[in-house]
N, C-alpha and C positions, 0 to 999 in steps of 0.2 A: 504494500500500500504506500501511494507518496506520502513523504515524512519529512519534515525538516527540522532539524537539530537546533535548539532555541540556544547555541553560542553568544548571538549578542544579550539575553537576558541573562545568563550567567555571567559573563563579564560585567554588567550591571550590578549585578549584587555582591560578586568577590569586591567589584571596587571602593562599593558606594552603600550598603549593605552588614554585611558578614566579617569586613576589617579584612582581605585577604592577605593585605601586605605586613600583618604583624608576623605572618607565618614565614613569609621571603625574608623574615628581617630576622631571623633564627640562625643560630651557625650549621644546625642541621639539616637545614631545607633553605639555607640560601641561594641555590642556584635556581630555584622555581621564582622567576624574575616574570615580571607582566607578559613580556615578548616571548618568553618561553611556553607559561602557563596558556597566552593565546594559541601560539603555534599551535600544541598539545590537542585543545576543544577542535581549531581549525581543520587537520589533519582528523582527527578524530571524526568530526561530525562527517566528512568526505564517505568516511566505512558506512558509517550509520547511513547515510541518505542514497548512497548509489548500490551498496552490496547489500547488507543487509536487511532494507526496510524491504527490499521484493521480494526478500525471504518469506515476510510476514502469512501474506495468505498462505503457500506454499503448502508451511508447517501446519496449518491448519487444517486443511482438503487433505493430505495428503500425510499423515500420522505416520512415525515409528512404528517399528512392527517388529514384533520376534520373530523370527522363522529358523527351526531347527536350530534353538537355542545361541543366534545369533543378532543381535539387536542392529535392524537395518535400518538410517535414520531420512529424514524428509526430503527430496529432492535439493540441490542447493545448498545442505547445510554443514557438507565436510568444507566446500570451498567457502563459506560465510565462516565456517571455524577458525579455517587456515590463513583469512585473511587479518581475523585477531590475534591469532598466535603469531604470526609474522611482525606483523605492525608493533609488537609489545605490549598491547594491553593486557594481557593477564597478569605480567609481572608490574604495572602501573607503580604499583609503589611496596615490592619488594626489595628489600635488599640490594645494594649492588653485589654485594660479595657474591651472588650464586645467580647474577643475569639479569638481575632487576633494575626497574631507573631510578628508585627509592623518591620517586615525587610523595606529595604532600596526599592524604586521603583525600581531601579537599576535594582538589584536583583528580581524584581517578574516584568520587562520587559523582561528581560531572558528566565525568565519559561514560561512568556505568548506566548512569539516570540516561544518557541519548543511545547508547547500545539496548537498553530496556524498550523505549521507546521507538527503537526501528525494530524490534520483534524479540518479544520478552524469551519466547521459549528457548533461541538460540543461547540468548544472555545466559540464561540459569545456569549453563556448562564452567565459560570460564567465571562467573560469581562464587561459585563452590568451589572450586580450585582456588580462588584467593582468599577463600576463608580458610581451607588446611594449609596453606603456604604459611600465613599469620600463625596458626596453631602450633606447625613443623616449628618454626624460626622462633617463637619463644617455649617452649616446652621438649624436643626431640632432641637427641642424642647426636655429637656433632657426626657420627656415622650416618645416621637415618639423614640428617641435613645433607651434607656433602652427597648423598646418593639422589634423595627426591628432588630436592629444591630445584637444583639445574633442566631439570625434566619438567617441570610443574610450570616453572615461571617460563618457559619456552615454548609451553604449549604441547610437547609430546608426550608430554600425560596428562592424563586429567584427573581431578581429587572428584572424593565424596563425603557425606556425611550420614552416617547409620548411628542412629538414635533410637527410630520408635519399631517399637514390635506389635504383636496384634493384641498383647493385652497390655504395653505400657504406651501409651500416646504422653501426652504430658506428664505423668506420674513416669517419669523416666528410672527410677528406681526399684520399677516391679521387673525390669528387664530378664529375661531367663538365657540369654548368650552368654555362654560358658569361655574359658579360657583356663589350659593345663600349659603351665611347662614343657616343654622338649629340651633334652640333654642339651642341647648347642645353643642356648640362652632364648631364641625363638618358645611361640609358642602355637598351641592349637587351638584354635578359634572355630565353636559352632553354633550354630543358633539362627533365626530367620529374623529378617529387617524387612519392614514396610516402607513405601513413600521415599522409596530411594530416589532421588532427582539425578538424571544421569549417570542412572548405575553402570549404562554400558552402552557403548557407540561402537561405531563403525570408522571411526577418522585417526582415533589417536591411539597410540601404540600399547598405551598400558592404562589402566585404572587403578587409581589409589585408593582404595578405603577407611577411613579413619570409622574404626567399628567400636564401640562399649561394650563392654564385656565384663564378667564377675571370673576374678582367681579364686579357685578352690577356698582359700583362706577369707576370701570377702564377706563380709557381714551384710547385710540384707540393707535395701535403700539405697542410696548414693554414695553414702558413704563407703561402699565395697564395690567401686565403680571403677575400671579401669579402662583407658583406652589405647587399640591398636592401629599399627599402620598394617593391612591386609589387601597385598597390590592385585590383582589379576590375575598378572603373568610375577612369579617371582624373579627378581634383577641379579644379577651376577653383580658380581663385587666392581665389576669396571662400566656399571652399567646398563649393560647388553642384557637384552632380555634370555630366563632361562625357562625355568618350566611352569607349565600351567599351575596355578592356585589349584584349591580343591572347594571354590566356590563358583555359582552359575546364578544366571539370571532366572527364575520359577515363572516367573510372567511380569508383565506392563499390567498397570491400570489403567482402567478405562475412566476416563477424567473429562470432567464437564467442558474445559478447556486447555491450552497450553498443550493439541496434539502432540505437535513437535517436538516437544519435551517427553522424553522418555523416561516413566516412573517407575521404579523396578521394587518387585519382591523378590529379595535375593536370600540365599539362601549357602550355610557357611557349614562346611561339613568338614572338619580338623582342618580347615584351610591354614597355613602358615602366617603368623604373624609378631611382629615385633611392639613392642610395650614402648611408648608415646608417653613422659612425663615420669611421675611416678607410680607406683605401686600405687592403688586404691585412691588415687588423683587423677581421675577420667575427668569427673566432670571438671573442675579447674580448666582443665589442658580444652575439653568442649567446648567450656564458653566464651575462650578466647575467640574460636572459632563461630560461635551461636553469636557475640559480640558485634561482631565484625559483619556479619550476614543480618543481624536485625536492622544495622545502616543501607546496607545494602540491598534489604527487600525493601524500603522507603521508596529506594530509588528505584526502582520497579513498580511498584503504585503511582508515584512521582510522575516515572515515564510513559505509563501507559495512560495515566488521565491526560500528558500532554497530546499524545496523538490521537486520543479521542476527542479532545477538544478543536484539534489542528481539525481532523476530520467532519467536526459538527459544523465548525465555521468555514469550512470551503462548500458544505453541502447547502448553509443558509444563505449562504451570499448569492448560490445559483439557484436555487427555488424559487418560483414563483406559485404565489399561493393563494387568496384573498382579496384584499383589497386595499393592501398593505400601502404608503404614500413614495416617493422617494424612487429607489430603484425598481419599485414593486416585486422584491425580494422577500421572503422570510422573516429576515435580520432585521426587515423594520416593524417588526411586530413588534410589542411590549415586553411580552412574555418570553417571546423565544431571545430579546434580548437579553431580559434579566437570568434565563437560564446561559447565556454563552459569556455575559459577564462573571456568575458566581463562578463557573469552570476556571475562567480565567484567572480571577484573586484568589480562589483556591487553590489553585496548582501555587500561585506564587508565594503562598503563605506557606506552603508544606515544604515548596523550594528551599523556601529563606531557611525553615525551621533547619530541616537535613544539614543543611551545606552551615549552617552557624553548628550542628553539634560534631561536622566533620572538621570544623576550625578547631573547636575545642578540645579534640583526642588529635590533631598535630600540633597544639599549641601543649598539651598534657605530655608529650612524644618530645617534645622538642626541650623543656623548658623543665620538665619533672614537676613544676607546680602541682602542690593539692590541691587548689580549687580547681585548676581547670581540669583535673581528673574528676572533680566531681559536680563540675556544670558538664562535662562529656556522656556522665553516666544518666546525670538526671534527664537531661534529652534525648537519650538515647531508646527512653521508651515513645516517650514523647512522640516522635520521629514515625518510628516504625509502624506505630498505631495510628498517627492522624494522616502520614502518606500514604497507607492502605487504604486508609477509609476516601481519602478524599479520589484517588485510586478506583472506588468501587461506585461512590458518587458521582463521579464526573462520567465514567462510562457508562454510566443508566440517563447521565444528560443528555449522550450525545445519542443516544438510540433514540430520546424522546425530542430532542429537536430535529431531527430526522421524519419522526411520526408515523406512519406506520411503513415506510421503507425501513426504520432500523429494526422493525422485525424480520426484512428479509436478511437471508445473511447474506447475499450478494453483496448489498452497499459495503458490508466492511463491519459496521457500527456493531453489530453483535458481538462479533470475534475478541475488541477490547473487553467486553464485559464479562465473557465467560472466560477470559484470560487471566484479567487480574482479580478476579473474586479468591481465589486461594491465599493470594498475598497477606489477609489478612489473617489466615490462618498460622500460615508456615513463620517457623523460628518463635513457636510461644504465641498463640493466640492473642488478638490485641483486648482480648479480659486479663488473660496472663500479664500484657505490657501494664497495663492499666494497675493493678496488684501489686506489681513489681515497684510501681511510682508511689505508691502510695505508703509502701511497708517499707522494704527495701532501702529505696531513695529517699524516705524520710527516715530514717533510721539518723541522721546529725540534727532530728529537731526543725526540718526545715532551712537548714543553714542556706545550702545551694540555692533553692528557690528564694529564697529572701533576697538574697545576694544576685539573683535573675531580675526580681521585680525592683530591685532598688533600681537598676540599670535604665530598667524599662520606665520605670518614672522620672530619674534625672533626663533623660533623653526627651521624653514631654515636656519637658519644665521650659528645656531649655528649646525647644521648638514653638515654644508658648506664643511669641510676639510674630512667627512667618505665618504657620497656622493655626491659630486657635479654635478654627469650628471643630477641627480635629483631635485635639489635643486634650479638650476633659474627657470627651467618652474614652479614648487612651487611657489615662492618669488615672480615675476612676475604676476602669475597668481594673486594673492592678491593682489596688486597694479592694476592691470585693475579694480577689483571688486570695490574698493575703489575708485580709478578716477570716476567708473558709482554712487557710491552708493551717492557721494558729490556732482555727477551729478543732479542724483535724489529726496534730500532730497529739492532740491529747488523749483523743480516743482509742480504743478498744480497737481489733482488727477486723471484727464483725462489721463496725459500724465505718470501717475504714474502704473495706469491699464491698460492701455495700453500696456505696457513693463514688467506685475507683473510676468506672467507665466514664459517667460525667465531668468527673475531676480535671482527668485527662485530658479532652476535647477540649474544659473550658479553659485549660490551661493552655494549649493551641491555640484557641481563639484570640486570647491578649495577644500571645507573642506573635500570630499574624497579624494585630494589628499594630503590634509594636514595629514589627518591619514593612509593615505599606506606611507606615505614617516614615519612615527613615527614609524608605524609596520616594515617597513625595515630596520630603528637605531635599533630595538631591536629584529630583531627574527634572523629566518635561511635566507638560500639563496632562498626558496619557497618562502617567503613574500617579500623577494627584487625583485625576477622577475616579482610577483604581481603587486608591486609596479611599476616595470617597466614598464609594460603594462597599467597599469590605467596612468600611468602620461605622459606618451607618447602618447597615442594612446588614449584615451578617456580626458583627463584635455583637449585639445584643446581647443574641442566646448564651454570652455566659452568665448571665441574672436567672434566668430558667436550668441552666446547669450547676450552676452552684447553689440553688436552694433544692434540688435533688439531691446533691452531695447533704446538705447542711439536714436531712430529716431521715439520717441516719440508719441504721438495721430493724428497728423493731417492727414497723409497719411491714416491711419486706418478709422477713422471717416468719411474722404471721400468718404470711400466708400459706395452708399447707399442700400438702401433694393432693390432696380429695380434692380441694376448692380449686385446682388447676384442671384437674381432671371432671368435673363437674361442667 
């Protein structure tokens, strides 16, 4: 489908936005210089818009398929692989030591969010290969590095992640994948994995699996959680592949979208594997990797709301419908406006969110600071649950300003929506994210957020005298957030869950309106009307979301399983 790469809106918000140059001004990432970091999106967006984005339907029509236990993948999508793995994207901000360009995540959340965005299914491949590079390069033995890493970051292997089985989905610690010893420090790995994303292609030479597994000695739970590297084909010592694993692919699932994406039930019979971190320190060494892919599916929501918006507004500007004034288009109807507007400020609000909490773990990366490890982490749920949702939102817009062509699935408009609706699934449920912000992340008392909203009201204060129509529902708005958050940090975790989904959202909503009001200090009169619209018309619903958060467990808990059933 045509696509086009929104490069000059991200240069908009690295410049004028998100601070990008605090990260160029690091001795660790000083070479990610403006003319560089342009280059990078430039050449980048070139793949997305000419190779990749024609992939899109392709993988759609035209699904993965096992045959004779060999996973054959969608027309077009070894040469759409190879043109990533070439170009260096997978290794974006790897290491140099093992082949990587060690840019700033910043920077390779950009290129992932327009790689998403020209055809999500293909992305998923190298997105999980940069989350076990991350895992390898802090947690794996410098043998296992030395051996995978140069393979990973090059593209001639690809990684995975094996987590959930048929009776642990989120409860990751009822896992039943065994792991024994073998004499030669190796071990044997068995057990069955669900919802493997790219458990097995047809383009690259080998497959890695990063699989959880319990040692004989493990205690029940997480805590007796271990993870392994479990490749495919096992590697000789110089490399060179040697003999087959003693694992296979059992079948693909059949998936409401993301054909082209191959989801494997794979399936682990003493297959050979090597112990990733330490002993009964799976999950640790996991969530470096879960970490790293919860930014990363953002940017998959992110990218998919953009080219279904792209797409809604090239189909309203040609429709003629009504009795519309002007072009006698679509676009000048009221309605279909205000639906191609909300797409619009919300893509850019989920944008900003991403890419401010990708500033924040290379500025955490660069500088060691503790706060900014812990404005990285507090966003990080943040991120991943309000770019799914808006992700899941903006493609159910673009099917309805369509009207009833986006129910055929010719026009396109469908395929985003049954594409990214997983999104908000994968890497922890966005109830999960939602929990995790509430317990977890509040765990300092609210420190971080505090230290967020102070930011976000100096920043009003001081935009007070250019624009003020703007500037109390801002200021205001941050001050509710903080009245619930002091509300909150005292309660009970019933009453914390209770109110987390809310919480979250409305804690999105300031910070999008914290960055359309920054985009309106610094751009044209386009990003001020933006702006006007998101803070007017959409910042409200955090008054309706934060007195949901603020009336707490008891009414909810009341109600019991009969009265739902009833």
């Amino acid at each position: 489908m045509p696509y086009t790469s929104p490069v000059t809106d991200f240069q908009f918000l690295m410049d004028h936005v998100v601070n990008f140059t605090q990260i160029a001004q690091t001795d660790r990432f000083a070479e990610a210089t403006p003319d560089m970091r342009d280059a990078i999106m430039t050449e980048a967006a070139k793949l997305c818009d000419e190779v990749l984005a024609p992939l899109q339907t392709a993988g759609d029509e035209q699904p993965a398929v096992l045959e004779n236990g060999i996973v054959r993948t969608s027309p077009g999508f070894d040469a759409g692989y190879k043109a990533i793995a070439e170009g260096g994207w997978i290794g974006i901000s790897a290491s140099p030591e093992n082949g990587g360009m060690g840019l700033p995540l910043t920077l390779a959340t950009a290129v992932n969010e327009m790689l998403a965005g020209a055809c999500l299914s293909l992305q998923l491949n190298p997105l999980m290969t940069q989350g076990q590079i991350e895992a390898l390069e802090h947690h794996a033995s410098d043998a296992i590095k030395d051996l995978y890493l140069p393979k990973l970051i090059s593209g001639e292997w690809n990684g995975t992640m094996n987590l959930t089985e048929p009776q642990a989905g989120s409860d990751v610690g009822a896992l039943a994948s065994k792991a024994v010893p073998n004499d030669d420090g190796s071990y044997a790995i068995s057990g069955q994995k669900i919802y493997i994303s790219w458990g097995d292609n047809d383009f690259t030479e080998n497959v890695c699996h990063l699989v959880l597994a319990r040692l004989p000695d493990g205690v029940k739970g997480t805590k007796g959680i271990s993870l392994f590297m479990v490749p495919k084909i096992i590697p000789n010592e110089d490399g060179t592949l040697g003999e087959r694993n003693s694992l296979r692919v059992v079948s693909l699932e059949h998936k409401m979208g993301l054909h082209g994406s191959p989801t494997a039930v794979m399936e682990y019979d003493g297959a050979t594997g090597w112990l990733v971190g330490e002993k009964h320190g799976g999950m640790a060494a996991m969530f470096t990797m879960m970490n790293n892919a919860r930014v990363g599916v953002a940017t998959q929501g992110i990218g998919v709301a953009e080219a279904a918006y792209q797409h809604a507004l090239a189909y309203a500007m040609d429709r003629k419908q009504g009795r519309a004034g002007g072009s006698g288009t679509i676009i000048e109807h009221a309605d279909v406006r205000r639906m191609l507007a909300t797409m619009k400020a919300e893509v850019f609000a989920a944008r900003s969110i991403t890419l401010a909490n990708a500033v924040a773990i290379d500025m955490a990366t660069a500088t060691g600071e503790p706060a900014w490890d812990a404005r990285a982490a507090l966003l990080t749920p943040i991120s991943k649950a309000f770019g799914t949702d808006i992700g899941v939102e903006t493609a159910a817009s673009g099917i309805q300003v369509h009207g009833g062509m986006g129910f055929i699935e010719e026009t396109g408009a469908a395929q985003y929506a049954r594409d990214v609706r997983v999104t908000t699934i994968y890497e922890g449920t966005n109830g999960i994210q939602a929990m995790d912000l509430v317990a977890r992340k509040m765990m300092d008392n609210g420190e971080a957020a505090f230290a967020l909203m102070d930011e976000i009201e100096e920043a009003a204060e001081a935009a007070r005298s250019t624009l003020p129509d703007l500037v109390d529902p801002v200021w205001q708005a941050s001050e509710s957030l903080r009245e619930t958050t002091e509300w909150l940090v005292t309660q009970d975790m019933d009453h914390r869950f209770a109110g987390a989904v809310p919480y979250l959202r409305a804690f999105a909503r300031v910070l999008g309106a914290h960055y359309h009001l920054t985009a309106a200090l610094n751009g044209d009169e386009t990003r001020q009307r933006l702006a006007t619209f998101y803070i007017k018309r959409l910042l409200p619903e955090h008054s309706a979301l934060l007195a949901h958060v603020r009336e707490g467990a008891d009414d909810l808990l009341a109600i019991t399983a009969d009265d739902l059933a009833s």
